[in-house]
GUZAKOL-367690 format. One record per residue (C-alpha): residue in one letter; x, y, z. Coordinates in steps of 0.5 Angstrom, whole numbers. Layout:
BEGIN
<node "A"; <X; Y; Z>>
...
REM end
This chain:
BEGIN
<node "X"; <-78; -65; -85>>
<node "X"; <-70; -67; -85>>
<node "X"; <-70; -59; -87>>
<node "X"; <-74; -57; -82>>
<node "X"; <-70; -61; -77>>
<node "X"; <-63; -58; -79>>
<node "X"; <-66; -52; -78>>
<node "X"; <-69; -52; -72>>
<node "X"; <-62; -55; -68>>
<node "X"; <-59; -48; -72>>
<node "X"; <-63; -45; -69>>
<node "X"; <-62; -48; -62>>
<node "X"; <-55; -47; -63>>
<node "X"; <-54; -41; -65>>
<node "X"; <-60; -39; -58>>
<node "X"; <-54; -44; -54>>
<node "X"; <-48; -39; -56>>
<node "X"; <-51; -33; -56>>
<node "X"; <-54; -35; -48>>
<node "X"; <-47; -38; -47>>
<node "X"; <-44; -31; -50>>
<node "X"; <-49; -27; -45>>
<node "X"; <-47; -31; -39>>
<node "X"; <-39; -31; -40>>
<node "X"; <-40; -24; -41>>
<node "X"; <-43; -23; -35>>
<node "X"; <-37; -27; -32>>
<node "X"; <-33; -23; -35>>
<node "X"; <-35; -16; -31>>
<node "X"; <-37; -19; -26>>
<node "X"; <-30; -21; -23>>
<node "X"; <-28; -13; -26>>
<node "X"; <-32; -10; -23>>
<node "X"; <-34; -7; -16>>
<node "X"; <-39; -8; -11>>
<node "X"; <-40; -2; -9>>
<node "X"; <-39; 5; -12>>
<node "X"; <-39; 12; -9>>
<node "X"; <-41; 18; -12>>
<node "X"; <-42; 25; -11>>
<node "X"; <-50; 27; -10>>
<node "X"; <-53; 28; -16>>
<node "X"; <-48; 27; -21>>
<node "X"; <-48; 21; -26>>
<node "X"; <-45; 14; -24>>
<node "X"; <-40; 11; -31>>
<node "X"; <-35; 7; -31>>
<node "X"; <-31; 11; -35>>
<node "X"; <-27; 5; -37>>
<node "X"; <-33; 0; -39>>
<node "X"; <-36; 4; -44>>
<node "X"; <-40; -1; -46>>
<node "X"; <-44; -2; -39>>
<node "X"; <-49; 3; -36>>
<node "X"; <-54; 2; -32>>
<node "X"; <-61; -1; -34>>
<node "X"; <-65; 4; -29>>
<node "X"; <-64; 10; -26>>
<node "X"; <-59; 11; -21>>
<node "X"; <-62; 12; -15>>
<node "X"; <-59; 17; -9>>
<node "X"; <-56; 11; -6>>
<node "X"; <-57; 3; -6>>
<node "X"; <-57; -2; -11>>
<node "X"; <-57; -1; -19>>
<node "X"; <-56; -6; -24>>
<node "X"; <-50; -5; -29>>
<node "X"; <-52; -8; -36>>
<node "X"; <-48; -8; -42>>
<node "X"; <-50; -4; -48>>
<node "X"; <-56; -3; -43>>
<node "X"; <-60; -9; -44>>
<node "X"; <-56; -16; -42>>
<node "X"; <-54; -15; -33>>
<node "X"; <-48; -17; -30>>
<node "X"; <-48; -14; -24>>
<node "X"; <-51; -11; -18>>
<node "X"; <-48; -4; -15>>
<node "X"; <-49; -2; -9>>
<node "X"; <-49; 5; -9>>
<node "X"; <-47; 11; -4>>
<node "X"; <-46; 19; -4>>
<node "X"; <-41; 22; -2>>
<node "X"; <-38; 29; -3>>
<node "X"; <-31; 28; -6>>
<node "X"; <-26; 31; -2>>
<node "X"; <-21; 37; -4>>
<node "X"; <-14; 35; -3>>
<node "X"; <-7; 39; -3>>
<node "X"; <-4; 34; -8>>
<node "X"; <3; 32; -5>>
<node "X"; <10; 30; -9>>
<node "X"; <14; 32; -4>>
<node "X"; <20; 28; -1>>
<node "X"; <19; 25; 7>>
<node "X"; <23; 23; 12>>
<node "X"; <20; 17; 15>>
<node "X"; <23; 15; 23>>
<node "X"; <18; 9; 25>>
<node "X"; <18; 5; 33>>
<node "X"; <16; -1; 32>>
<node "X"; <9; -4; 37>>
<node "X"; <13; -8; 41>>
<node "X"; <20; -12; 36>>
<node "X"; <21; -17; 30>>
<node "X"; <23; -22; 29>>
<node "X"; <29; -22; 23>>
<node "X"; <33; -28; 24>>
<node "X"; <34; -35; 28>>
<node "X"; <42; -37; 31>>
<node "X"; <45; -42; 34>>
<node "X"; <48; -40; 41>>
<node "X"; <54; -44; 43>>
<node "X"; <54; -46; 51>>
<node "X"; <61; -51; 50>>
<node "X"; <66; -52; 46>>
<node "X"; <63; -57; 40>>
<node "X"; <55; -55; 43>>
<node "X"; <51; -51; 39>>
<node "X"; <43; -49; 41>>
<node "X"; <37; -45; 39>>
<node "X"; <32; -43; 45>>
<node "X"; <29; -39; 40>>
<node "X"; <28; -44; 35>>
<node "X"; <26; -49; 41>>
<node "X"; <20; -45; 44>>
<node "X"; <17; -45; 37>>
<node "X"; <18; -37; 36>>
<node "X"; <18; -36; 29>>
<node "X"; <22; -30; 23>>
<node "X"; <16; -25; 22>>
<node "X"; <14; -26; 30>>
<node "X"; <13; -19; 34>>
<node "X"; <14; -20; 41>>
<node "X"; <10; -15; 45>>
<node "X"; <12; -18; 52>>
<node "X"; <18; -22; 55>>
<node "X"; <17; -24; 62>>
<node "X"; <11; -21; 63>>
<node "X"; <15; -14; 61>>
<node "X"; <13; -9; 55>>
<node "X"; <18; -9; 50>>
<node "X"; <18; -5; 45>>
<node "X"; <27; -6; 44>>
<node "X"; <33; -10; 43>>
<node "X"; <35; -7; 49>>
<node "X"; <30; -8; 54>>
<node "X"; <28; -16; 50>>
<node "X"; <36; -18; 51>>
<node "X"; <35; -15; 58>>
<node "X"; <30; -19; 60>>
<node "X"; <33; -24; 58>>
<node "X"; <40; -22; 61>>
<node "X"; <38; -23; 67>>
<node "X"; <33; -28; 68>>
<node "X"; <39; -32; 71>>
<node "X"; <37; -39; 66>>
<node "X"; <30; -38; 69>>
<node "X"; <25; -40; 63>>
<node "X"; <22; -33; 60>>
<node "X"; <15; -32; 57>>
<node "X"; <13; -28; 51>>
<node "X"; <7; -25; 48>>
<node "X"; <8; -27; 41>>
<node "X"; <3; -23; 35>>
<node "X"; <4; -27; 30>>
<node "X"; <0; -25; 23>>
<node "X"; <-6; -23; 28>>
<node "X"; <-6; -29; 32>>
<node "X"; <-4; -28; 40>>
<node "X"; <2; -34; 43>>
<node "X"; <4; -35; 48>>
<node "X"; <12; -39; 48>>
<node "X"; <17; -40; 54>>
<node "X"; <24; -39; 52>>
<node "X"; <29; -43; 56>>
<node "X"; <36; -38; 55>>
<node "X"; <42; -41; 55>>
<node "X"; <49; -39; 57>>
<node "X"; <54; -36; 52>>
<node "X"; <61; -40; 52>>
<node "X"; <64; -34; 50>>
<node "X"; <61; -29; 55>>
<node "X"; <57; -33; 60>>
<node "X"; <51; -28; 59>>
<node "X"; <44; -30; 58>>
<node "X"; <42; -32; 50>>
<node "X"; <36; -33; 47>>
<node "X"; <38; -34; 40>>
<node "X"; <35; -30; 36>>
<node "X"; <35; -22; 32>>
<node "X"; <30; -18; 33>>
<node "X"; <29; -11; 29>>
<node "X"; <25; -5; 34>>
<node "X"; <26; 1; 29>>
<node "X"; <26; 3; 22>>
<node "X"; <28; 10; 17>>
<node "X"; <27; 11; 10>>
<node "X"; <26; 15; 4>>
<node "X"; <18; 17; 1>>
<node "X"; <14; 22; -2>>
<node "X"; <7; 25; 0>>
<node "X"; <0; 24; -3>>
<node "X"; <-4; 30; 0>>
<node "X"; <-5; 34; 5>>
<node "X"; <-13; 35; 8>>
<node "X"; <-11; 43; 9>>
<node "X"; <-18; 43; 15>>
<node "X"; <-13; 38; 19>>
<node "X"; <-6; 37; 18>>
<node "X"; <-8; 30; 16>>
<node "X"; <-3; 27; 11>>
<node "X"; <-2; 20; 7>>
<node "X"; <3; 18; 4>>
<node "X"; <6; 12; 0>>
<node "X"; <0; 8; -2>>
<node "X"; <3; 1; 0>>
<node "X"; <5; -1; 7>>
<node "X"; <12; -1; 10>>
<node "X"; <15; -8; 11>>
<node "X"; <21; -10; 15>>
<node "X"; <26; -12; 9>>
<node "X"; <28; -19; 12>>
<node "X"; <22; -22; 14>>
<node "X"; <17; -18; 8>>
<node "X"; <12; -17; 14>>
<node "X"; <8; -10; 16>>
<node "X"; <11; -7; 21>>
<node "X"; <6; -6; 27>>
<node "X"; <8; 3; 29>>
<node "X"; <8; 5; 35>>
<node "X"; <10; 11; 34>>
<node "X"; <14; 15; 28>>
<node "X"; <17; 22; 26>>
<node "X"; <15; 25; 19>>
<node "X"; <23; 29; 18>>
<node "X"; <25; 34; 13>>
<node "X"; <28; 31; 7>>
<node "X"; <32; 34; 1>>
<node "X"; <34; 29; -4>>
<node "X"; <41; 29; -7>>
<node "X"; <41; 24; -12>>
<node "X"; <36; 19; -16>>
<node "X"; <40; 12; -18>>
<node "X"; <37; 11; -25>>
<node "X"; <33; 5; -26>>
<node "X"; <35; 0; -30>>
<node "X"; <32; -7; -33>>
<node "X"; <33; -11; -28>>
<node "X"; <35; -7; -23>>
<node "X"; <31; -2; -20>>
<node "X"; <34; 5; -18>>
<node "X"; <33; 10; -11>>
<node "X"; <32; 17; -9>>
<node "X"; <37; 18; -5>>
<node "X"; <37; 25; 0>>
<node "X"; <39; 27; 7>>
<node "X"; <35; 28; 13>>
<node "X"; <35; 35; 15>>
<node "X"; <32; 40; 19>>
<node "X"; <32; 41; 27>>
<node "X"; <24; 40; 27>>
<node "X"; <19; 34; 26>>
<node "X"; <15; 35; 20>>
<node "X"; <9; 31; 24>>
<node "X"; <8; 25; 27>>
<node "X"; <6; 18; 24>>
<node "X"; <-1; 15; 27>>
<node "X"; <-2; 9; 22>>
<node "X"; <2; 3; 18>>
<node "X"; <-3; -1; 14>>
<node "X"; <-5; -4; 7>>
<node "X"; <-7; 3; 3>>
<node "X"; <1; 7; 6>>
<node "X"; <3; 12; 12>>
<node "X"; <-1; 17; 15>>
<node "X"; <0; 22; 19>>
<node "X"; <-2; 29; 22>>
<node "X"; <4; 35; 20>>
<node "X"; <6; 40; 24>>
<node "X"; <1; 47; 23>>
<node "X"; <8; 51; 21>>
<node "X"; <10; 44; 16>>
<node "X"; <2; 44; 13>>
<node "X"; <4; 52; 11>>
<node "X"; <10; 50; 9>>
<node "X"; <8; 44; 4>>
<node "X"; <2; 49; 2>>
<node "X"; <1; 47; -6>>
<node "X"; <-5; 45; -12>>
<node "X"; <-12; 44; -9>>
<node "X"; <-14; 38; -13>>
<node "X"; <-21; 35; -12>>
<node "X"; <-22; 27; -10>>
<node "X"; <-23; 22; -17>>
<node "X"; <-27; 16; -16>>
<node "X"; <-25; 10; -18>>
<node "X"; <-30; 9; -23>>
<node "X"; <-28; 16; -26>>
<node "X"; <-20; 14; -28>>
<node "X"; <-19; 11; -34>>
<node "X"; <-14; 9; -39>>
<node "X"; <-10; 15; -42>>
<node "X"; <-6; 21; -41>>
<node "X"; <-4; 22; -34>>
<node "X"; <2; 26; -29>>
<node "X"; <5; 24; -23>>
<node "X"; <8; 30; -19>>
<node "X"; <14; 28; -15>>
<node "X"; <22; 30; -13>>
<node "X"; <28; 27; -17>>
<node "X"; <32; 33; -14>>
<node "X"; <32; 38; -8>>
<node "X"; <25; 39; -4>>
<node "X"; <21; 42; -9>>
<node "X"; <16; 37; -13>>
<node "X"; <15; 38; -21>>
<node "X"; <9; 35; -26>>
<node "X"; <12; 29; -31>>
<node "X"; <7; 26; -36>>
<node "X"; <5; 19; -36>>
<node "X"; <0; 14; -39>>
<node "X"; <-5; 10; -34>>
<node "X"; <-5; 3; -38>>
<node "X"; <-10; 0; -35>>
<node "X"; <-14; 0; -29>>
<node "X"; <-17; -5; -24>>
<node "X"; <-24; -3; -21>>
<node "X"; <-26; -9; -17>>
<node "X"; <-27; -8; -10>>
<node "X"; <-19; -11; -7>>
<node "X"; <-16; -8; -3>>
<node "X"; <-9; -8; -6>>
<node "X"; <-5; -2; -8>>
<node "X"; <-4; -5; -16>>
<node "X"; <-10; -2; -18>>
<node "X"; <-8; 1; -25>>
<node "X"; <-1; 0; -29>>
<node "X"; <2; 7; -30>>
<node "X"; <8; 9; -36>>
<node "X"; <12; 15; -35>>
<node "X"; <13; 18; -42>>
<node "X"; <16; 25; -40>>
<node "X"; <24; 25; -42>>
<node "X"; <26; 29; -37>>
<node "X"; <25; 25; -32>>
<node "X"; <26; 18; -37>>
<node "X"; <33; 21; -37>>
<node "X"; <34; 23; -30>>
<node "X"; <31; 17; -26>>
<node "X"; <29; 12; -32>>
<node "X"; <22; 13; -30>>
<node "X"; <20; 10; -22>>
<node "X"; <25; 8; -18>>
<node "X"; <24; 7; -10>>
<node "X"; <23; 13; -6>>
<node "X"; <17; 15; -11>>
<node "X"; <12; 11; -7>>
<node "X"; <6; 15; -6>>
<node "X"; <7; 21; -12>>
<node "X"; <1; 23; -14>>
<node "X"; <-3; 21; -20>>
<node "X"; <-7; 27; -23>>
<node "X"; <-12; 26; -28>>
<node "X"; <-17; 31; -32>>
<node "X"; <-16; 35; -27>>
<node "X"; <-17; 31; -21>>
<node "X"; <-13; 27; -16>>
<node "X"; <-14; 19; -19>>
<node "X"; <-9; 16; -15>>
<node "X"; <-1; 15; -13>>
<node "X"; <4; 11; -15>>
<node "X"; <6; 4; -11>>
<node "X"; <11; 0; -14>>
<node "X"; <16; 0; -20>>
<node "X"; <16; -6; -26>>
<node "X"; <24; -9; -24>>
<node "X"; <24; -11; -31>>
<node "X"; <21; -5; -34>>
<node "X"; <23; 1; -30>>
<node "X"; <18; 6; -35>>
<node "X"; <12; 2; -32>>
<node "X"; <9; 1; -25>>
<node "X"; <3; 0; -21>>
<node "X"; <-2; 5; -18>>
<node "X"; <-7; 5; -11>>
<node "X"; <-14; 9; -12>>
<node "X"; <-13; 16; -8>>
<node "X"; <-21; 14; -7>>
<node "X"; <-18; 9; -2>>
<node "X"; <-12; 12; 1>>
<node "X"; <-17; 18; 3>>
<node "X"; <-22; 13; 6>>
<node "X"; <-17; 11; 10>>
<node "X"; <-15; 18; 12>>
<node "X"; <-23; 19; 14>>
<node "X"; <-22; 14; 19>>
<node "X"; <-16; 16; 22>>
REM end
């Protein structure tokens, strides 16, 4: 009898690890995985990266199917959609970006000084805060430091309402300028930034319309970190005429001047996925390159990649890399897979990523899989990656 109790705890235990097992496995996929999943009409849906996981019955033209793992054990139901993956020009090339600001930030606070020893900030006193963009002072649109600091110039110490976007949410404050010891004009007590310029590189082109995305992470003011709300922008010719190299710790920069007497084309949208924008007929021929077809996330998977992008003039080249790892859950951040440069040319003239690169395209198995968005400041050879799946989502919309 004690024999036969020994073995039937044995047994639960083992039964009790093994459910613990499944269970843990489950949550392990769960969290990696998505939600939801797009594929083309009639082709098989894998997880290129899992293995492991298929689904328990036949996957249906759309709605839910569940993942299992070895096909018996569910760890997630997976909504499921069709659509025709697009063919895309893949980009690489270099871009000027010119962009207006939707109304002025906020970058920094300062006191003003009304009398010797006397300092105040209306600013600070009005509640208005660094990252703030004001869309309207004294019931005027503003859209830069000139026509804000005219507002306030000439509102003879008269409290000055403004329209406050702040993360999304409307204020409202009253700022009550003081006037300057040193001038005796009108202050308000505060720095505000209207326009930005930079340097990034094109993800692809739709060849049918001229759209184009690029960069593949948002622009953000440099002082405040926050997304820059467009009002309007120029895509610009753009050579580059140095790459800084990166070092450990030190991350390095493509360098170029804006050229050329007309636009590429204009920008549209400043969001989460990058920069978009619609280029010139003359431009899109200009930039004409490889088709690509589009890859779904489920399609990308560790091993052998490129990146196609510029270290010099206006002309892009394919470099080889790894894809290291990737990240198939459903958020919307632009790290969705770790990228390693391996080709020594471009080791040895940039040191691998570098500021500028942003939006290089990722080519895998032939197709468009994703564009590189950040670099590892402390290993210049690594960065991370967005799905060109959701960059071309975004470029749907538009």
């Amino acid at each position: 009898m004690q024999i036969r109790r020994s073995l039937t705890r044995t047994a639960a235990a083992v039964l009790s690890a093994a459910l613990l097992g499944m269970f843990g496995a489950a949550e392990y996929y769960s969290r990696r995985l998505p939600s939801d999943l797009t594929a083309e009409a009639g082709a098989g849906v894998a997880l290129a990266g899992f293995p492991e996981l298929s689904f328990s019955e036949a996957v249906p033209a759309s709605g839910q199917a569940t993942l299992a793992l070895f096909g018996a054990i569910p760890v997630k139901n997976v909504e499921i959609h069709r659509q025709e993956a697009p063919v895309l020009v893949a980009g690489g090339s270099p871009f000027g970006i010119k962009l207006l600001m939707e109304g002025v930030m906020v970058t920094g606070l300062g006191e003003v000084e009304t009398s010797p020893g006397e300092k105040s900030c209306p600013a600070a006193q009005a509640g208005v805060e660094i990252g703030d963009i004001i869309k309207r002072a004294g019931g005027l649109p503003v859209s830069s430091n000139s026509e804000l600091q005219q507002v306030i110039g000439s509102s003879g110490g008269q409290a000055v309402s403004l329209e406050i976007d702040r993360g999304g949410a409307q204020i409202t404050a009253s700022l009550q300028p003081v006037q300057s010891d040193k001038d005796g004009g009108w202050r308000g007590g505060m720095w505000v930034r209207d326009s930005i310029a930079g340097i990034g590189t094109m993800t692809f082109i739709d060849k049918s319309t001229g759209a184009f995305a690029g960069l593949g992470h948002p622009i953000c003011d440099s002082d405040t970190g926050g997304l820059v709300p467009l009002q309007s922008g120029e895509a610009v010719p753009v050579q580059i005429t140095e790459a800084q190299k990166g070092e450990r710790g030190l991350p390095g920069e493509l360098r170029g001047k804006f050229g050329g007497s007309e636009p590429l084309g204009v920008l549209t949208e400043n969001c989460q996925s990058g920069i978009y924008g619609t280029l010139t007929k003359a431009a899109a021929e200009d930039l004409a390159g490889e088709e690509y077809k589009l890859a779904y996330r489920q399609e990308v998977t560790e091993g052998e990649a490129f990146i196609r992008t510029t270290v010099s003039g206006t002309e892009p080249k394919l470099y080889s890399a790894q894809i290291e790892s990737v990240d198939y859950s459903d958020s919307a951040s632009p790290k969705n897979m770790v990228i390693r440069i391996t080709d020594e040319e471009l080791l040895a003239q940039a040191g691998g990523i570098v500021q500028g690169m942003s939006g290089s395209p990722i080519i895998q198995n032939g197709k468009l899989v994703g564009a590189v968005t950040h670099v590892f400041v402390a290993d210049p050879t690594r960065g991370y990656g967005i799905f060109a799946e959701t960059m071309a989502a975004q470029l749907m919309k538009e």
